[in-house]
N, C-alpha and C positions, 0 to 999 in steps of 0.2 A: 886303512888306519882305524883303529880301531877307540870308541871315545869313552873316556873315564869315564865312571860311574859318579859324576858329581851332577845334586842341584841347580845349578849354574848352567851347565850343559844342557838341562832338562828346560830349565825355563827358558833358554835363550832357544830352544829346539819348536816351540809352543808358545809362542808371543800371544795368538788370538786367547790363549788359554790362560797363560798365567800374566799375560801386560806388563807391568811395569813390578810386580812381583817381586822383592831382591831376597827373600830367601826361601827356603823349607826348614820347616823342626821339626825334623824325623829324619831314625834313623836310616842310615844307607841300605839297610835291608828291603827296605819298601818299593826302592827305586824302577826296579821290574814293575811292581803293582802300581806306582804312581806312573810311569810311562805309559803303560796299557792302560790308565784311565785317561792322561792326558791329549792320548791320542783318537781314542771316544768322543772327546767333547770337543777335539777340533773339528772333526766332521759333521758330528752336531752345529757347531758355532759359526761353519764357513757356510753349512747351508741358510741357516739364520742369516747370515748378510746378506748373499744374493736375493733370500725373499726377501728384505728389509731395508735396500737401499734406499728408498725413498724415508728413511727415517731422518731424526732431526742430530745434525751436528751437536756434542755436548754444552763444545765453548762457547757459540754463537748463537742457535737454537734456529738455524735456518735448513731447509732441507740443501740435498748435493747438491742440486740445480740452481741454486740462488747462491752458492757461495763462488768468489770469496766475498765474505762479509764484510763491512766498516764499521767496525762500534767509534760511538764519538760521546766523548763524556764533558761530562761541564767545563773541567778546565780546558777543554778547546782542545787535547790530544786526539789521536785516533789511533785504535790501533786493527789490523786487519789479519781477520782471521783465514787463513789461507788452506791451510790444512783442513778437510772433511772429519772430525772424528767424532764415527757413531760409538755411541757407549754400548761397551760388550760383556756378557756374563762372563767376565774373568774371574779367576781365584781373586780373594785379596786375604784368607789366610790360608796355609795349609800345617798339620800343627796332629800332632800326639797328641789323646787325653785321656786318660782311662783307659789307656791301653791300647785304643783304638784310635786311626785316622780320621780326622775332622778336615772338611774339604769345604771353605764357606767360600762364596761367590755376591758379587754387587747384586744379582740377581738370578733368579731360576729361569731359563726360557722350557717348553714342554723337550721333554726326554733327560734332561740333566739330573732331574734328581733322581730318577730309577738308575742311572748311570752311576754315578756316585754314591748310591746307598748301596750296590754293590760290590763297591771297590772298600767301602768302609768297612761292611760284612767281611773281606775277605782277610783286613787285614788283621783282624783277631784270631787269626791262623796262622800268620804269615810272620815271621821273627825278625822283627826290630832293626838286628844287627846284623843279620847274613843272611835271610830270604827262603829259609828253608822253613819249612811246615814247622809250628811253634803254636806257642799255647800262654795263657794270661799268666803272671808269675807276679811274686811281690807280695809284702804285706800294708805297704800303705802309698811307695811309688808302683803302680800297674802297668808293666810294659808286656809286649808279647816276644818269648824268647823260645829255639830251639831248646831241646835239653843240652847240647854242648854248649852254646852261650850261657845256657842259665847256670849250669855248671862251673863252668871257668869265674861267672860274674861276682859268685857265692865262693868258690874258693880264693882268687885277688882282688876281690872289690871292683873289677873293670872287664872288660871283654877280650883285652889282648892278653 
């Protein structure tokens, strides 16, 4: 079975990578070059856990071995934190700008930005709307388009 080329698919494919993520803005052309980076930074990111487990839970601020936690607040409630979750360099945007992919994350761990600066590099090549070798076009919106996209977008105003 073979899986649509949708956002949705990608972030749900890359949880370490994109978390709780609910979209991409960009076009479907990228989808190839955002998967082949997605899939870079998971391997980067899973080995990051395993050396990192003794890090500290976000909600709680306890390490794994001391959870689950009891927070207990004034008004006498409690509520317990059960779940481990270590804070991860996930995306939290992914996004077009100038032409080019912008891939920002909660943080950098080492190898992530050499990673990602080349998938940025790549994508001012890389066309927007269908994935084929393409080149920066525009005079005040900068997207990167094949010449048949850019073609069609200049004769009906749209790509189909």
């Amino acid at each position: 079975m073979k899986t649509e080329k949708n956002y949705k698919n990608l972030i749900k494919q890359f949880p370490n990578v994109f978390g709780d993520l609910s979209y991409i803005d960009c076009g479907i052309g990228w989808y190839d070059l955002l998967s082949s980076l997605a899939g870079e930074l998971d391997i980067l990111i899973k080995n990051w856990i395993a050396a990192n487990e003794d890090k500290f839970c976000i909600d709680c601020n306890q390490t794994q071995e001391e959870h689950p936690y009891t927070f207990y607040f004034d008004n006498g409630k409690t509520i317990t934190c059960e779940v481990f979750n270590l804070m991860l360099p996930q995306a939290v945007q992914v996004k077009e700008k100038f032409g080019g992919l912008r891939f920002y994350t909660r943080f950098y761990i080492k190898g992530m930005e050499k990673i990602i600066s080349k998938y940025e590099k790549l994508s001012f090549t890389t066309c927007e709307n269908c994935g084929n070798t393409g080149e920066i076009c525009g005079k005040s919106w900068y997207t990167v388009l094949c010449t048949e996209c850019n073609e069609r977008k200049e004769k009906n105003g749209k790509f189909n």
